[in-house]
DOMI-340653 format. One line per 4 residues: their letters; for each residue x, y, z of C-alpha. Coordinates in nm, 3 decimals, m for minus. Layout:
BEGIN
a	X/Y/Z  ...
//
This chain:
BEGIN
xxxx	m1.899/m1.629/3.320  m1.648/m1.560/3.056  m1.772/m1.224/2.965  m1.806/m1.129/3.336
xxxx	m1.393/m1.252/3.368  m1.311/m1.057/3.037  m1.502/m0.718/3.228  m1.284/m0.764/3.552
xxxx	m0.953/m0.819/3.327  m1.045/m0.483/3.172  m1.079/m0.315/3.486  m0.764/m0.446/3.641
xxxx	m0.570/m0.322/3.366  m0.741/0.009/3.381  m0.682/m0.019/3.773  m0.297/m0.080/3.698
xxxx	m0.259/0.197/3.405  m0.356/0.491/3.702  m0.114/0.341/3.946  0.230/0.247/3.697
xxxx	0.459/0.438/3.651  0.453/0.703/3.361  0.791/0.669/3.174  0.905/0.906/2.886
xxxx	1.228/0.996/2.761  1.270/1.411/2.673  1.537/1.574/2.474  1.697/1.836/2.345
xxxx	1.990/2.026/2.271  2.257/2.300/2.348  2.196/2.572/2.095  1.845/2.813/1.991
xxxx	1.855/2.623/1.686  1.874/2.278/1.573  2.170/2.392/1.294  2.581/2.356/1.369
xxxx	2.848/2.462/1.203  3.110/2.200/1.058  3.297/2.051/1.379  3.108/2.240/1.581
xxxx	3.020/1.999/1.891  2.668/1.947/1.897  2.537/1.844/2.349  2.243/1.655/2.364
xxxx	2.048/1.634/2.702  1.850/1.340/2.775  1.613/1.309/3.062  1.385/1.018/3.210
xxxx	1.087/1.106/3.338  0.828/0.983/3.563  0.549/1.224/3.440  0.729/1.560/3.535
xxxx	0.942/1.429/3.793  1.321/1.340/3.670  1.417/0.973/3.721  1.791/0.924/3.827
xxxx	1.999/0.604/3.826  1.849/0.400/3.537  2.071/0.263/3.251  2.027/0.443/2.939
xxxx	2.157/0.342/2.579  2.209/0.545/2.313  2.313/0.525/1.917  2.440/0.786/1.723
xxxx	2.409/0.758/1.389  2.449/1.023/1.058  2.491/1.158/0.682  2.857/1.112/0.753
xxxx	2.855/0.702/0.794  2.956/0.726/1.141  2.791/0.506/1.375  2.870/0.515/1.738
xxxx	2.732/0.354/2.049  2.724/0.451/2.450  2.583/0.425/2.806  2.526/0.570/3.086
xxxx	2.296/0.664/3.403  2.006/0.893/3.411  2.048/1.199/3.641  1.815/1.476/3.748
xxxx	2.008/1.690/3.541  2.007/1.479/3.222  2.219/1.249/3.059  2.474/1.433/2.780
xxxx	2.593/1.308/2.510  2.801/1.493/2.287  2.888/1.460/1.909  2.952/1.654/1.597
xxxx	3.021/1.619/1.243  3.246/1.791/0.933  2.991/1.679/0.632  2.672/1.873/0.539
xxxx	2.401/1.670/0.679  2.247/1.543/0.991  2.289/1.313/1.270  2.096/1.121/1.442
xxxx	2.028/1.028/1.823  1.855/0.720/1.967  1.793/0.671/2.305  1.626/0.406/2.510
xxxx	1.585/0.305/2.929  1.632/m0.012/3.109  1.582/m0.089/3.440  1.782/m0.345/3.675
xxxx	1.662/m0.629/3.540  1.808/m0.602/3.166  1.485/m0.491/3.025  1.399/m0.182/2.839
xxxx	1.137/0.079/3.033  0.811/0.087/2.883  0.559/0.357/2.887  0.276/0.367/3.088
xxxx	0.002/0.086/2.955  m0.321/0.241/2.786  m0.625/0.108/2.893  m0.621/m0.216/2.702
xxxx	m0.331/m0.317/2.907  m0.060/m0.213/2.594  0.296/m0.020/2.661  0.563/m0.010/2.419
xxxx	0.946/0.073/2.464  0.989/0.507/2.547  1.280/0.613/2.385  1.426/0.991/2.297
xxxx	1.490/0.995/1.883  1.625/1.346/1.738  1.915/1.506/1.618  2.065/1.809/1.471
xxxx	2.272/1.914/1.134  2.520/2.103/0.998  2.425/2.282/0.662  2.110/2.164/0.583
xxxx	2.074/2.470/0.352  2.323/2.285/0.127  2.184/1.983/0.080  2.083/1.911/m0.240
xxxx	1.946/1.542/m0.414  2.064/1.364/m0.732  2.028/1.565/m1.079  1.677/1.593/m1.193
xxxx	1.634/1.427/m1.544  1.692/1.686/m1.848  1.384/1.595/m1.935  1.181/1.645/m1.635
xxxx	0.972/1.964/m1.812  0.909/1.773/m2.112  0.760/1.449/m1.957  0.532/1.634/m1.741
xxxx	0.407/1.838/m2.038  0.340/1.508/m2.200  0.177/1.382/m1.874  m0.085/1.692/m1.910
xxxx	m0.150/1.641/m2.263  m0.218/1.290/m2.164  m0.465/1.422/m1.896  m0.619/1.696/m2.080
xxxx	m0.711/1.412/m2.381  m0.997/1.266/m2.130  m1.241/1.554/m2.081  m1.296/1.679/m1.742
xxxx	m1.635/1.478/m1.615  m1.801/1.359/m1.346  m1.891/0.984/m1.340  m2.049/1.027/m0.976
xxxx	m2.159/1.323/m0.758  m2.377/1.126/m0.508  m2.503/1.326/m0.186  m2.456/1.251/0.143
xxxx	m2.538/1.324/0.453  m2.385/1.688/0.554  m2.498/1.914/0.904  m2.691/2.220/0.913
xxxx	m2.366/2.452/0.767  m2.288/2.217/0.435  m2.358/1.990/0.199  m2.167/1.693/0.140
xxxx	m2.102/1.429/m0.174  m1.869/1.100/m0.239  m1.788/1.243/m0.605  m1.559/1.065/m0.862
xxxx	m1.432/1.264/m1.155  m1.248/1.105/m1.513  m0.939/1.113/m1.501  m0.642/0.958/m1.749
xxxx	m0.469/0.654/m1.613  m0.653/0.313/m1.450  m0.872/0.505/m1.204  m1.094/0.795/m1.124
xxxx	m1.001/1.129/m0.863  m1.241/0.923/m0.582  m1.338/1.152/m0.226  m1.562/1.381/m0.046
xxxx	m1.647/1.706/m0.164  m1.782/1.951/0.121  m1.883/2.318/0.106  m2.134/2.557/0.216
xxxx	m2.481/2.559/0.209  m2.636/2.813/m0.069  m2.288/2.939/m0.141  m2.273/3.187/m0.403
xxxx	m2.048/3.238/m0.734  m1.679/3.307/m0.699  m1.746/3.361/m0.326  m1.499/3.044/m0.192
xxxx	m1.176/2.967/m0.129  m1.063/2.592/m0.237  m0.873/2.320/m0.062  m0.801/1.963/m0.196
xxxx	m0.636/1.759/0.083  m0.454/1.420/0.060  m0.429/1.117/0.265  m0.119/0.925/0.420
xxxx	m0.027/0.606/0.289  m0.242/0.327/0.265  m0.542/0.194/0.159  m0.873/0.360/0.294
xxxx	m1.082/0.584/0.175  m1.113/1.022/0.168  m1.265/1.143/0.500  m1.549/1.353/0.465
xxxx	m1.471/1.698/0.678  m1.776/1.881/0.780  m1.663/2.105/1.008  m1.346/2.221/0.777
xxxx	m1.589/2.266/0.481  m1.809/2.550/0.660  m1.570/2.837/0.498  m1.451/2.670/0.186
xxxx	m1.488/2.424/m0.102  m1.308/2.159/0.022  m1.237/1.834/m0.187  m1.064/1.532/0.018
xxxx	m0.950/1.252/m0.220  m0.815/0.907/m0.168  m0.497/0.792/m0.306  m0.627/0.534/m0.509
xxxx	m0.945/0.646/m0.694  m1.110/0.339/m0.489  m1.452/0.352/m0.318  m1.514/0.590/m0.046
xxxx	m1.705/0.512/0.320  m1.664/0.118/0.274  m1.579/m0.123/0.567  m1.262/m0.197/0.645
xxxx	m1.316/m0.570/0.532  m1.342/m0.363/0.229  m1.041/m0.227/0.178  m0.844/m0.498/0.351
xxxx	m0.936/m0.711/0.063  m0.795/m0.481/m0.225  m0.503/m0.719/m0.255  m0.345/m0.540/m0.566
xxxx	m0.291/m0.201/m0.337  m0.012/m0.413/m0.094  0.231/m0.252/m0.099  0.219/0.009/m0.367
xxxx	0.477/0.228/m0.489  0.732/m0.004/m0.412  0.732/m0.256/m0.712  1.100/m0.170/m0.805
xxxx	1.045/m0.288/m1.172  0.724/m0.105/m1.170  0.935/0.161/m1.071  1.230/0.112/m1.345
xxxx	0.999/0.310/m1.570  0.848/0.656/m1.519  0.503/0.531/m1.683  0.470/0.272/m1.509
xxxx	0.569/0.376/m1.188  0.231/0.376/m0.916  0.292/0.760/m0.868  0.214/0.837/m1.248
xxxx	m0.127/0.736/m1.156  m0.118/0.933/m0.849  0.000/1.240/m0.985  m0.242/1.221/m1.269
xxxx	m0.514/1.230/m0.965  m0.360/1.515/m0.796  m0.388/1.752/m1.111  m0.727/1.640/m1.204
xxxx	m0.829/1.630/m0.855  m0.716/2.048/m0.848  m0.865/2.138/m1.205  m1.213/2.013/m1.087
xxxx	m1.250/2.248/m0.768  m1.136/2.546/m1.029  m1.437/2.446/m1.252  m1.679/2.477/m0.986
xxxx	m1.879/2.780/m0.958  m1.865/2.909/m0.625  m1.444/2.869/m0.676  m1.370/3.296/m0.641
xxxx	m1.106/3.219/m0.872  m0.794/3.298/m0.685  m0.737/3.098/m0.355  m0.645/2.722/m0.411
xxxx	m0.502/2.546/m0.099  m0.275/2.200/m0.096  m0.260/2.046/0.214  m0.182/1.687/0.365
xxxx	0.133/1.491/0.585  0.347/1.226/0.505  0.203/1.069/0.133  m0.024/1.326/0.127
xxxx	0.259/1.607/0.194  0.376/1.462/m0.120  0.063/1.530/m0.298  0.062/1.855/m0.189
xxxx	0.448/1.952/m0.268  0.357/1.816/m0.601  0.049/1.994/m0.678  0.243/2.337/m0.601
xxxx	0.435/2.241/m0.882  0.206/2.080/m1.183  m0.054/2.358/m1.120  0.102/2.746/m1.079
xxxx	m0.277/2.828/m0.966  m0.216/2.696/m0.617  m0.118/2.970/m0.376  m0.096/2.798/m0.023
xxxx	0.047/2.499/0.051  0.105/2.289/0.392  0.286/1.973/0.461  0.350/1.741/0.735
xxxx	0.681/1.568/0.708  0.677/1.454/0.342  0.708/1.197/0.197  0.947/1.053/m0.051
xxxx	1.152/1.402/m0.054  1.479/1.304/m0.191  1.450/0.951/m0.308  1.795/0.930/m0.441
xxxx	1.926/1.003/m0.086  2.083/0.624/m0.067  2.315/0.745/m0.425  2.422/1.030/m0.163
xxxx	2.463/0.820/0.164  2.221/0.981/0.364  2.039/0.790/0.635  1.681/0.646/0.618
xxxx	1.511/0.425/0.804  1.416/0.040/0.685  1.087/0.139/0.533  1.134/0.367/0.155
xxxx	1.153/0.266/m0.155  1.457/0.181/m0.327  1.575/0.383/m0.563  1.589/0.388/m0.972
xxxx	1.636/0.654/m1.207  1.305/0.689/m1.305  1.152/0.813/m0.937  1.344/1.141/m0.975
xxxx	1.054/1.211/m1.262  0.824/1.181/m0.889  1.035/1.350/m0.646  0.865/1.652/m0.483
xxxx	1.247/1.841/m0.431  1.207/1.873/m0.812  0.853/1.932/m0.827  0.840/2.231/m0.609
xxxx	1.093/2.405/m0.799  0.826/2.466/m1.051  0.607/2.649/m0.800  0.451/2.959/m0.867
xxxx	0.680/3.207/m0.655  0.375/3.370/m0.499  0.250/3.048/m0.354  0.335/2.983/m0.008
xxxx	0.472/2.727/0.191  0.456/2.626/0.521  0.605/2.273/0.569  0.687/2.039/0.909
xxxx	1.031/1.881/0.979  1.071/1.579/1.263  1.450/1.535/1.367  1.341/1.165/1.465
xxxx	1.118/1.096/1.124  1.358/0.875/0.881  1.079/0.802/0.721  1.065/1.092/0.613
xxxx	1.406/1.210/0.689  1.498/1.584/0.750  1.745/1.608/0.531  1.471/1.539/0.201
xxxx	1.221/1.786/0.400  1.502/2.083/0.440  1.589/2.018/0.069  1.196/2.055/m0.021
xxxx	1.234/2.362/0.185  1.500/2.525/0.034  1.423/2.463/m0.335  1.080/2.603/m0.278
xxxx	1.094/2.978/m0.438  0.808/3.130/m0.297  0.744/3.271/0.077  0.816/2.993/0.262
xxxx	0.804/2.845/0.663  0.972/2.597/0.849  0.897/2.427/1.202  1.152/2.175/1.279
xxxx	1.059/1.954/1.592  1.343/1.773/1.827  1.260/1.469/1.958  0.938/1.375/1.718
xxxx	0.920/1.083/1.438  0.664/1.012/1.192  0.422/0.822/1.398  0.534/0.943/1.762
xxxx	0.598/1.303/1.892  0.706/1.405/2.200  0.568/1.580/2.507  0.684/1.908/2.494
xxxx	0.901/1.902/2.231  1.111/2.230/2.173  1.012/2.377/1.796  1.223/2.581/1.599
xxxx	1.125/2.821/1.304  1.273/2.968/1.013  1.156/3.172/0.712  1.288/3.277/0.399
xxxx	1.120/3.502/0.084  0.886/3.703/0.357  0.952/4.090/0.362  0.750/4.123/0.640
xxxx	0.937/3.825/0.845  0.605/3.675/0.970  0.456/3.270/0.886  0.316/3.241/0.538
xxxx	m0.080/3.280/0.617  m0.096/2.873/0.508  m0.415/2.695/0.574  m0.338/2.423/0.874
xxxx	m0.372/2.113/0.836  m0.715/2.006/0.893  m0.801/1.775/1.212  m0.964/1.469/1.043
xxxx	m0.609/1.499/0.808  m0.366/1.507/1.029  m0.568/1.143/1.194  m0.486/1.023/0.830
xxxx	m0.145/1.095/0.799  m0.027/0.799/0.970  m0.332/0.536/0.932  m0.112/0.352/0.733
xxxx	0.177/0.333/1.011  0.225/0.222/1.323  0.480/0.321/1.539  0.798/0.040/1.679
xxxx	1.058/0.020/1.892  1.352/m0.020/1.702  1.489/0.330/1.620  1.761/0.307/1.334
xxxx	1.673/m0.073/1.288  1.297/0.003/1.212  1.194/m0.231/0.906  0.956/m0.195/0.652
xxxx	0.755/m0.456/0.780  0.725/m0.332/1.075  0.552/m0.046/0.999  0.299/m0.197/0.782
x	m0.030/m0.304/0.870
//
């Protein structure tokens, strides 16, 4: 009886989710580009939509908030022309706009419920900015060459070995193993190495890939591994392919990174670790064989963005690099008064040895970047991405999206490209980020309603 109750609930709410009403917010603003100059007044237009049809005559709220410490707050009614809202700023930086519906009884609009019967708030979060190309973070330790030179000769003093090279199953194109290679620190490079069947010497491009934050294990690409050696490694060194019960258990990983006395020391800081992976995790696909010896790819979003801007800069042999909104890109951005949302980790002295804006400065100025901006992602603000960007000396590509934030992007969203260090003015020929990656780059995230207010708490699992 009760399972027969639970099927008809589940229909019902399937029933409902093709009749409601399907609510978004869309925005954008007045200019080809998403950059102003100082003063400049900066029109956002906001429209409420019932799937393509405009929605007039609901309440909408909106918060402005920005690198300049202004915060202002508004109202108004949805038209079929869109709601505008205007603002500006004199400081390099960005602002940000938040904007959510509410209907006649006081409540805010919700999206259209999945199939489980869910809906959460819509809302329109983007912005725009005024000089980004100025931005810069706090100075980079005088020391930043020579600790990372001691870092390698601590890496190079354990030998380059594998503990564990265990096959598994692949498809008719490649093989497939869960490897785990030595590496300095508490714990091995852990993840799934995929290439070609029958490949021959030098004939193969690499690619090591990174995960978003949390705690799971590498994914094991088949398809992406047809052309390439491709190595996908999890954060942690940890076991690959386990249950979740698994890795819900590994009660040490809560949290990481964000131990602030951990992180009151560069060698004790979780990213040492990390790092240490990331290097040793690139100088075992160059010992392989069928490695031709001259492409070597970076690629991941969010934590594993991070990865990737790092790698570009502790190994000059990379030559293409692509990340989704980064993470941790300007970590002393709080010392500088720029916004973030409620979920980074607080700043100390001894992250700026970790911070990718200094990393990719060391980057081999043929390798090439291609990297992904969201003007509603403050957790991984814009303004740490566009300094990434900038300090990045090789041929380099931008997309900034309006309207999109780290776990949420928006139907239709208007993209916007620039491009420096290219002779020829076309994208860098980056690898994309694979499929099975781009799943992973939020795993560890889950998207609130909240917009400036979002907590760290929130977005934990």
């Amino acid at each position: 009886m009760q399972k027969k109750i639970f099927i008809l609930a589940a229909c019902l709410n399937i029933a409902f989710a093709s009749f409601a009403q399907d609510y978004s917010l869309f925005g954008t603003h007045n200019k080809p580009s998403p950059i102003y100059n100082p003063g400049e007044s900066m029109e956002f237009t906001v429209k409420l939509l019932d799937g393509e049809k405009t929605v007039a005559g609901k309440k909408l709220k909106w918060t402005r908030t920005g690198d300049d410490g202004i915060t202002q707050n508004g109202e108004g009614v949805s038209t079929a022309e869109g709601f505008k809202i205007t603002s500006s700023t004199n400081k390099p930086g960005f602002v940000r706009i938040y904007v959510t519906a509410w209907s006649e009884d006081g409540k805010p609009v919700n999206a259209k419920p999945n199939q489980q019967g869910q809906s959460k708030t819509i809302f329109f979060d983007g912005g725009a900015c005024v000089a980004p190309e100025t931005l810069q973070g706090v100075p980079e330790p005088a020391d930043f060459d020579a600790y990372w030179k001691k870092q390698k000769e601590i890496l190079a003093s354990v030998p380059l070995k594998v503990i564990e090279m265990k096959e598994v199953p692949g498809s008719d194109k490649v093989k497939a193993f869960d490897v785990k290679i030595a590496c300095a620190g508490k714990m091995p490079v852990s993840g799934y190495l995929v290439m070609p069947k029958n490949a021959k010497e030098k004939s193969l491009p690499a690619e090591v890939s990174f995960l978003g934050y949390g705690v799971r294990g590498a994914y094991k690409n088949l398809d992406d591994g047809e052309n390439k050696i491709l190595l996908n490694i999890n954060a942690h060194g940890i076991e690959n392919g386990q249950p979740k019960a698994y890795y819900d258990n590994l009660k040490t990983l809560k949290d990481y990174a964000f131990n602030k006395e951990e992180n009151a020391n560069p060698d004790t800081c979780y990213f040492n670790g990390m790092f240490l992976r990331v290097m040793r995790a690139l100088e075992f696909v160059k010992s392989l064989p069928e490695w031709n010896g001259k492409d070597l790819y970076a690629c991941g979003g969010s934590q594993g963005g991070l990865q990737a801007l790092v790698a570009t800069g502790l190994d000059k042999d990379v030559t293409d690099c692509s990340a989704w909104s980064p993470w941790n890109c300007d970590l002393g951005r709080t010392e500088l008064g720029r916004i973030v949302g409620g979920w980074y980790i607080a700043y100390t002295p001894a992250l700026n040895y970790y911070d990718p804006i200094n990393h990719v400065k060391r980057a081999n100025p043929k390798c090439k970047l291609f990297i992904i901006s969201n003007l509603g992602d403050y957790v991984c603000p814009p303004s740490g991405v566009w300094i990434a960007y900038t300090n990045f000396p090789g041929p380099k590509a931008m997309e900034i999206r309006q309207g999109c934030e780290h776990g949420f992007t928006m139907k239709n969203y208007p993209k916007f490209k620039i491009r420096a260090n290219q002779p020829n003015k076309e994208y860098p020929s980056v690898h994309p980020i694979p499929a099975a990656e781009r799943r992973g780059i939020t795993d560890g995230l889950s998207r609130p309603a909240g917009g400036p207010e979002i907590q760290k708490q929130e977005l934990m699992q």
